[in-house]
TORKOL-4160 file (C-alpha; in steps of 0.2 Angstrom, whole numbers, padded with zeros to 4 digits, m for minus):
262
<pt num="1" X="m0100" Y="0286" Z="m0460"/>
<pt num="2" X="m0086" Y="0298" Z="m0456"/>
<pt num="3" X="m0091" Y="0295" Z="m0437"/>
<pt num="4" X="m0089" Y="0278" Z="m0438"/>
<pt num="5" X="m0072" Y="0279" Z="m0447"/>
<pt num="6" X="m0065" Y="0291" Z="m0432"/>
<pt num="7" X="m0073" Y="0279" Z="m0418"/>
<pt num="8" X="m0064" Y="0265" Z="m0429"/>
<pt num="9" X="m0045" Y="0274" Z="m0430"/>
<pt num="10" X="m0049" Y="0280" Z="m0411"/>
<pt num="11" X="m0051" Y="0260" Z="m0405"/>
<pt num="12" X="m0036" Y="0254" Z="m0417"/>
<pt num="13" X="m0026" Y="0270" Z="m0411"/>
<pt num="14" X="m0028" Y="0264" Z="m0392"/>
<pt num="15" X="m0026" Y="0247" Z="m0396"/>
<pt num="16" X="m0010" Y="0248" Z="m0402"/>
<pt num="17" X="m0004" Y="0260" Z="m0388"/>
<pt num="18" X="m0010" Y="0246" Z="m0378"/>
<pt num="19" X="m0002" Y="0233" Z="m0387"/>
<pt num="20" X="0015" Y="0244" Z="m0384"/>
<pt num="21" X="0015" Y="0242" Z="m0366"/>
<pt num="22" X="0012" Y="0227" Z="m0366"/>
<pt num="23" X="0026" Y="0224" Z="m0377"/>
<pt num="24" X="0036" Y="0234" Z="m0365"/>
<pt num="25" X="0030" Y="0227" Z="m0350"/>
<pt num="26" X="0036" Y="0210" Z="m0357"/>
<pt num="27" X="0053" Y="0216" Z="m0363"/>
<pt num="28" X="0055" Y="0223" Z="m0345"/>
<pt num="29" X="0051" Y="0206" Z="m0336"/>
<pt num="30" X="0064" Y="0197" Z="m0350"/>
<pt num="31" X="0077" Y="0210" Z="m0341"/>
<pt num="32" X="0072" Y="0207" Z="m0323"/>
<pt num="33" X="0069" Y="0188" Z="m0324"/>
<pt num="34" X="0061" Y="0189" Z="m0308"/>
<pt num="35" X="0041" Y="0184" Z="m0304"/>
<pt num="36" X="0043" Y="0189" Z="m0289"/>
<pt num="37" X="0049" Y="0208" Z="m0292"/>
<pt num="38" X="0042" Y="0209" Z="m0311"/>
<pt num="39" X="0028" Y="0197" Z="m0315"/>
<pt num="40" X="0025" Y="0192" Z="m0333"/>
<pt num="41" X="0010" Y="0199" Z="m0341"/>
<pt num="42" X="0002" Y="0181" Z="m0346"/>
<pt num="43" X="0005" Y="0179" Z="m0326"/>
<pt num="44" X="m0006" Y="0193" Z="m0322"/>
<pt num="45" X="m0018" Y="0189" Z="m0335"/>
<pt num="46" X="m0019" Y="0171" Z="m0329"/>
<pt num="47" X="m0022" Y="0177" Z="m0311"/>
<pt num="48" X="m0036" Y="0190" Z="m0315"/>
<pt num="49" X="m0047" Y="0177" Z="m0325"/>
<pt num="50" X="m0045" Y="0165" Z="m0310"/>
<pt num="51" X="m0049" Y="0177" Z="m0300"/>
<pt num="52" X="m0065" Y="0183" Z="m0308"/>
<pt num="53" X="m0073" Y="0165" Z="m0306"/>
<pt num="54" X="m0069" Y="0168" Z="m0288"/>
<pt num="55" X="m0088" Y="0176" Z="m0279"/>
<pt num="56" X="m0075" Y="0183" Z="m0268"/>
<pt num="57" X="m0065" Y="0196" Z="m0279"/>
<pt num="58" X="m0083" Y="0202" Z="m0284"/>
<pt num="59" X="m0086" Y="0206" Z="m0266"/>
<pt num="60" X="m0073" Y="0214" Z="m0261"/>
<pt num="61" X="m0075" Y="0224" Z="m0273"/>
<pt num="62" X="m0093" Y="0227" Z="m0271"/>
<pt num="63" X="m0086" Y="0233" Z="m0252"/>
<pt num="64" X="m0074" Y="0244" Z="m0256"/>
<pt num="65" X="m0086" Y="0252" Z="m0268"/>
<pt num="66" X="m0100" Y="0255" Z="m0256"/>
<pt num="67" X="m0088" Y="0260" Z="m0241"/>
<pt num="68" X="m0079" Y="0272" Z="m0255"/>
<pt num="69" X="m0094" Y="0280" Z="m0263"/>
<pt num="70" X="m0104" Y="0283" Z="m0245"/>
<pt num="71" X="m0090" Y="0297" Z="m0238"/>
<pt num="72" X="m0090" Y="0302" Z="m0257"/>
<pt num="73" X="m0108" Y="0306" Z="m0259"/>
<pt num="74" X="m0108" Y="0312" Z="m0240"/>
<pt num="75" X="m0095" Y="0323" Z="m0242"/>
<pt num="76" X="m0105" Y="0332" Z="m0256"/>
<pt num="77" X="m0119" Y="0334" Z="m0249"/>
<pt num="78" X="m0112" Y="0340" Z="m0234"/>
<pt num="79" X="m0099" Y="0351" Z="m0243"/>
<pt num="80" X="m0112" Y="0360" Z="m0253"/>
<pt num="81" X="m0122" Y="0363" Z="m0238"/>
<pt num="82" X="m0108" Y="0370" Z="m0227"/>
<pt num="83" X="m0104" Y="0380" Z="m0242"/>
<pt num="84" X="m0119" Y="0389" Z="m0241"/>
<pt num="85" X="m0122" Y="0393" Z="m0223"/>
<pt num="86" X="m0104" Y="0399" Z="m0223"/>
<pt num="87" X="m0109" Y="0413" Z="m0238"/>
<pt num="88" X="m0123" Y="0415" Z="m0228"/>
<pt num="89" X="m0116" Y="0417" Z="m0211"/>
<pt num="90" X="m0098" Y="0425" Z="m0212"/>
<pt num="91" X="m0096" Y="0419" Z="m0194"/>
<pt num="92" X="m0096" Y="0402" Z="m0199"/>
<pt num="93" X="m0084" Y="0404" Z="m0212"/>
<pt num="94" X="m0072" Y="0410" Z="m0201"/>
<pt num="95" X="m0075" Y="0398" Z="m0188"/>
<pt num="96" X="m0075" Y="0384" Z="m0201"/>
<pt num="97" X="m0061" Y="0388" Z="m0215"/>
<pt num="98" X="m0046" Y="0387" Z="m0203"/>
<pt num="99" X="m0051" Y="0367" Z="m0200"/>
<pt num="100" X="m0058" Y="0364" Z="m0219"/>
<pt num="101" X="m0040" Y="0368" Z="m0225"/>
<pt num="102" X="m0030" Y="0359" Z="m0210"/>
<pt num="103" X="m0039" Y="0343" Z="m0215"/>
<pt num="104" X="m0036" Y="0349" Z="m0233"/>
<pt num="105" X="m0016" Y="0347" Z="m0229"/>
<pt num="106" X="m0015" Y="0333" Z="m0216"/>
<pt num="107" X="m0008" Y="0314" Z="m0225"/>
<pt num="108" X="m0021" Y="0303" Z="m0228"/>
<pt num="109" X="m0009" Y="0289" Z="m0215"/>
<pt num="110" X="m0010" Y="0302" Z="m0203"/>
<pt num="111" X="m0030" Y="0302" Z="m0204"/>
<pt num="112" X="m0031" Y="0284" Z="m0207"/>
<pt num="113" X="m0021" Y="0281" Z="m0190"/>
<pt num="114" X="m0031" Y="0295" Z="m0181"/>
<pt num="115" X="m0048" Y="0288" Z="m0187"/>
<pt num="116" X="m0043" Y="0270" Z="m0181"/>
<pt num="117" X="m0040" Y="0274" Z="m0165"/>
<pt num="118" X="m0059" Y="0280" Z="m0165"/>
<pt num="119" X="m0070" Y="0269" Z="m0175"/>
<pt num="120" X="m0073" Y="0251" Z="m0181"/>
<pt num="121" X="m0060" Y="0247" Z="m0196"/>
<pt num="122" X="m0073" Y="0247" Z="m0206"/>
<pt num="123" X="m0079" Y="0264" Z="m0204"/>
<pt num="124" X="m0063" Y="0271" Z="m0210"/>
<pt num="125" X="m0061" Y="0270" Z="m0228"/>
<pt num="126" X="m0078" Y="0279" Z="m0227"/>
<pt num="127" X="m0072" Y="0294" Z="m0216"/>
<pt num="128" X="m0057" Y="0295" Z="m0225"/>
<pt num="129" X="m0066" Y="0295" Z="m0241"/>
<pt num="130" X="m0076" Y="0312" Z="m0234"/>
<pt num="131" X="m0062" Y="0318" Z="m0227"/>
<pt num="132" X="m0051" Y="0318" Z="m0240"/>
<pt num="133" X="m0065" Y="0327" Z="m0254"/>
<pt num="134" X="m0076" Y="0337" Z="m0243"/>
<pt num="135" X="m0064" Y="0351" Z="m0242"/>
<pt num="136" X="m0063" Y="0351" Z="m0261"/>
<pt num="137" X="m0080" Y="0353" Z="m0263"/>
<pt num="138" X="m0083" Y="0367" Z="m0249"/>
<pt num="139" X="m0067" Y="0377" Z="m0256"/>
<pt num="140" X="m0074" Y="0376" Z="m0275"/>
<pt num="141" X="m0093" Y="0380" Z="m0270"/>
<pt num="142" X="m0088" Y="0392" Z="m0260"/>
<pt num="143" X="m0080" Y="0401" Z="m0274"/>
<pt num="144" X="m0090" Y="0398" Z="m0285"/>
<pt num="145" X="m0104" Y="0406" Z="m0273"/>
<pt num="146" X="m0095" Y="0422" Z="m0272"/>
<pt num="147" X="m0091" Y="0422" Z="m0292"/>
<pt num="148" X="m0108" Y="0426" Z="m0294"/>
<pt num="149" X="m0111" Y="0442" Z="m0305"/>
<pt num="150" X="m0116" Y="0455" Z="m0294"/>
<pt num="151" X="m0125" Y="0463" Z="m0307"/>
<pt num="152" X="m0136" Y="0447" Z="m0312"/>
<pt num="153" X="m0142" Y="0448" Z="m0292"/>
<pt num="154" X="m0146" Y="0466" Z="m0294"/>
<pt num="155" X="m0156" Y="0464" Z="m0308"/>
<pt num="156" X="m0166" Y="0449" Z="m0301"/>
<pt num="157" X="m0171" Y="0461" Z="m0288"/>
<pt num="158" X="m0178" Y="0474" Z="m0300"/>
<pt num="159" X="m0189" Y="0460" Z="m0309"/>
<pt num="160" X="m0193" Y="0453" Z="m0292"/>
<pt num="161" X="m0186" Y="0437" Z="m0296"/>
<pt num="162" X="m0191" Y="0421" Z="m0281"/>
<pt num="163" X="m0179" Y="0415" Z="m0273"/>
<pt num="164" X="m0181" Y="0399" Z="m0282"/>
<pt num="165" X="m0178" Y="0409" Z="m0298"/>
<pt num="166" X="m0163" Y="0416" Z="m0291"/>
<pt num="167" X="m0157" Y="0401" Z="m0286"/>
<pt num="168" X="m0161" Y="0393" Z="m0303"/>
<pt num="169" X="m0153" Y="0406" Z="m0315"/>
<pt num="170" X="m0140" Y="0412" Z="m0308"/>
<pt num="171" X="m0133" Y="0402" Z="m0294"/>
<pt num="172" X="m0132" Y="0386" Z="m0300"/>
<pt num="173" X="m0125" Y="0392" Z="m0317"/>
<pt num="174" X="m0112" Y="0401" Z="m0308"/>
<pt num="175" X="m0109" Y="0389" Z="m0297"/>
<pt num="176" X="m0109" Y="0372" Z="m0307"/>
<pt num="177" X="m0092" Y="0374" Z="m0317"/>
<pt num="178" X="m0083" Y="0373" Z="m0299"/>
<pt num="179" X="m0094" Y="0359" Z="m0294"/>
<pt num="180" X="m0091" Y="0349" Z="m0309"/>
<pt num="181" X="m0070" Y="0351" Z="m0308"/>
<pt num="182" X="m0071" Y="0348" Z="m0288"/>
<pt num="183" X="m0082" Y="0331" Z="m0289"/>
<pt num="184" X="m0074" Y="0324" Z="m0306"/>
<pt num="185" X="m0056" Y="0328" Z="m0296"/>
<pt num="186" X="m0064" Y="0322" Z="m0279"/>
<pt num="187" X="m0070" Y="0305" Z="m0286"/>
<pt num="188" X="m0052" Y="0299" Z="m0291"/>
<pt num="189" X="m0047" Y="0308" Z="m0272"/>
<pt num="190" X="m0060" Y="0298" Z="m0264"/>
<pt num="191" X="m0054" Y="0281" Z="m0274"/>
<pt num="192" X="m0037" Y="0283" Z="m0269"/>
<pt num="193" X="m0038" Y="0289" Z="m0253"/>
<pt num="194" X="m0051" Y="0277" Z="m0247"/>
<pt num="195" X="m0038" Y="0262" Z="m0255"/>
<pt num="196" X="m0024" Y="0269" Z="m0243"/>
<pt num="197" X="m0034" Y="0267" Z="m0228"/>
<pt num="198" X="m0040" Y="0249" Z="m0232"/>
<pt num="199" X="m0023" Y="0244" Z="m0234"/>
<pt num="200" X="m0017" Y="0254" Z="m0218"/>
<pt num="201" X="m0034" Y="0247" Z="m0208"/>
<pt num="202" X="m0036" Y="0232" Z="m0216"/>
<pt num="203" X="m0056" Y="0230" Z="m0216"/>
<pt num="204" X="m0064" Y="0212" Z="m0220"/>
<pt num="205" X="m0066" Y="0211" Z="m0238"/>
<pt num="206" X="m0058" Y="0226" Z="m0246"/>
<pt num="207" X="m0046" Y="0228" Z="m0261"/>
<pt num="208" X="m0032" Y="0238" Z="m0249"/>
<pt num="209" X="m0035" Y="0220" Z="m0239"/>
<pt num="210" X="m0030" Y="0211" Z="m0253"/>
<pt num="211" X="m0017" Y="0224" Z="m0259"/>
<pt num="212" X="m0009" Y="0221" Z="m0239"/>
<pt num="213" X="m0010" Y="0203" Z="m0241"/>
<pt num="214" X="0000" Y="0199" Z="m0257"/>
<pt num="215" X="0013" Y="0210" Z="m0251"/>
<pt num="216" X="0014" Y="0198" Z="m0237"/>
<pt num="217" X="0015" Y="0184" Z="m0245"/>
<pt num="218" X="0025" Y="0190" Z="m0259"/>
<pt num="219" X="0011" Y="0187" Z="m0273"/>
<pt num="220" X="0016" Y="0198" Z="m0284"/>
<pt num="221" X="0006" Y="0194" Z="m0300"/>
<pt num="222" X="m0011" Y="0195" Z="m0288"/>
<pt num="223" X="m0004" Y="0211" Z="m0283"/>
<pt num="224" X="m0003" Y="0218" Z="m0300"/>
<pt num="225" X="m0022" Y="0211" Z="m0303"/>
<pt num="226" X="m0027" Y="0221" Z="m0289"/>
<pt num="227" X="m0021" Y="0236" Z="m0293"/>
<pt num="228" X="m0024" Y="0237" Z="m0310"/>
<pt num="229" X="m0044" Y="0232" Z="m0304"/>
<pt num="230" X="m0043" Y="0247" Z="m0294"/>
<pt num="231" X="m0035" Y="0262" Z="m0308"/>
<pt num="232" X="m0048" Y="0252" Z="m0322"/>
<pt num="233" X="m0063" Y="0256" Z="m0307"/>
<pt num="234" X="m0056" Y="0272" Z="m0304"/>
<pt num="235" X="m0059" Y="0278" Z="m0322"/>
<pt num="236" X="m0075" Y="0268" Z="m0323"/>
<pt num="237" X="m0081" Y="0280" Z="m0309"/>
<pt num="238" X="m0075" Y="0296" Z="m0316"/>
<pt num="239" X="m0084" Y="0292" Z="m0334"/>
<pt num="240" X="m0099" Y="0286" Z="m0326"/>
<pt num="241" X="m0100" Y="0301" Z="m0317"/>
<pt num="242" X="m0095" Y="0313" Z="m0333"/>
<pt num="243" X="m0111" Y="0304" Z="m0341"/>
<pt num="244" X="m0122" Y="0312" Z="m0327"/>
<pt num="245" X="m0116" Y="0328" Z="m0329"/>
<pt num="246" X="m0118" Y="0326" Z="m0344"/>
<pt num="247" X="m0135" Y="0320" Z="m0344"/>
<pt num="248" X="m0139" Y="0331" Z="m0331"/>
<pt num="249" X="m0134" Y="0351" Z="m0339"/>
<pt num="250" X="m0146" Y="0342" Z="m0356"/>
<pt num="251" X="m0159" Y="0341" Z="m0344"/>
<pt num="252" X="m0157" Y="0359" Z="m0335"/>
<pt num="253" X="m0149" Y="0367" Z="m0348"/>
<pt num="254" X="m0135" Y="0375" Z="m0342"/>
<pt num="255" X="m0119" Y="0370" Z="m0348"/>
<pt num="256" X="m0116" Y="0368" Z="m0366"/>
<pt num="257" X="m0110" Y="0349" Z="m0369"/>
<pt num="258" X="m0095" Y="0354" Z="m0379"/>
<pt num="259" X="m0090" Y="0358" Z="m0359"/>
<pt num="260" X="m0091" Y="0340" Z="m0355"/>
<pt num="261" X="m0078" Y="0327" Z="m0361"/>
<pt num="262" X="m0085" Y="0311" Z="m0359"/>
């Protein structure tokens, strides 16, 4: 009962926040008096459920997502590998860290430029997306790999723990706080960035298309929709993935779920 009365003061507590802005918003288009610099917030509503009945504004969505999500997933898969090899091979770190943390500080307008000149526009807002969270995941991996407690190795050797045991025990935990923090952070990166480049490259059907577009033609309540449609999927994103994680330390046992804030 208690739970349900929080849950129910949580909801009307965010509600009327919500309602606040709005309020704002509204007293702020009153000022302006311009559609075209300010649009009303019945304007941008109106436009959002036209839009929804449009097969379109699903698709584009559907695109940006899957073009999004492919560098993202690739980039941590291929982050935690590198990461890896490099504790593994120093030589490789070397080689490879210099590079990691140039592409960590170059623009995401520069990349997108770059990238443009090499592959089909709609290839970019994927190698943008990698390229913008795979040094994340290899710095925090990496660190989380040489975090590990000396001590827990050396006693895994006296009881002749396998390598999958050591892996298992004392890797992973070691290494899964840092992996959390740089994939929960690199999600909102990869949304972002990948946004930027469509909107620099264009690509058919693509929310940074759109975004282009009603700059263009100066529709700026559409503008509004399609940037609200992209923060809402951006937190959408990072819930659904703190639900894994959540799911996933139950399952393994790991981390405690007061660690995770859903």
């Amino acid at each position: 009962m208690k739970t349900f009365i929080t849950q129910n003061k949580s909801y009307i507590s965010k509600t009327a926040i919500l309602l606040v802005w709005l309020l704002f918003w509204q007293i702020l288009y009153w000022i302006v008096n311009k559609q075209v610099l300010i649009p009303s917030p019945y304007s941008v509503i109106k436009t959002f459920f036209t839009l929804c009945f449009e097969p379109s504004f699903w698709l584009t969505i559907i695109h940006s997502l899957a073009r999004i999500l492919a560098g993202y997933l690739f980039s941590v898969f291929l982050g935690i590998l590198l990461a890896i090899l490099c504790y593994r091979f120093q030589l490789l770190y070397d080689i490879l860290s210099p590079a990691i943390h140039t592409i960590k500080a170059t623009p995401v307008a520069s990349f997108s430029i770059l990238v443009l000149l090499w592959v089909k526009t709609e290839i970019v807002p994927i190698v943008i997306s990698f390229l913008m969270v795979f040094p994340l995941i290899w710095v925090n991996i990496s660190i989380g790999i040489r975090q590990t407690e000396k001590q827990y190795l050396e006693m895994a050797k006296v009881y002749n723990f396998s390598p999958f045991q050591i892996c298992r025990f004392i890797y992973i935990p070691s290494v899964l706080p840092y992996f959390i923090s740089a994939c929960h952070t690199g999600i909102g990166m990869a949304w972002k960035s990948g946004i930027a480049a469509e909107v620099i490259c264009t690509p058919s059907a693509s929310i940074g298309k759109k975004i282009y577009e009603t700059k263009i033609y100066l529709e700026t309540a559409e503008l509004f929709v399609w940037t609200i449609c992209a923060i809402l999927f951006s937190i959408v994103l990072e819930k659904c993935f703190l639900i894994l994680l959540h799911y996933f330390s139950r399952k393994i046992g790991i981390l405690n779920e007061n660690k995770l804030t859903i």
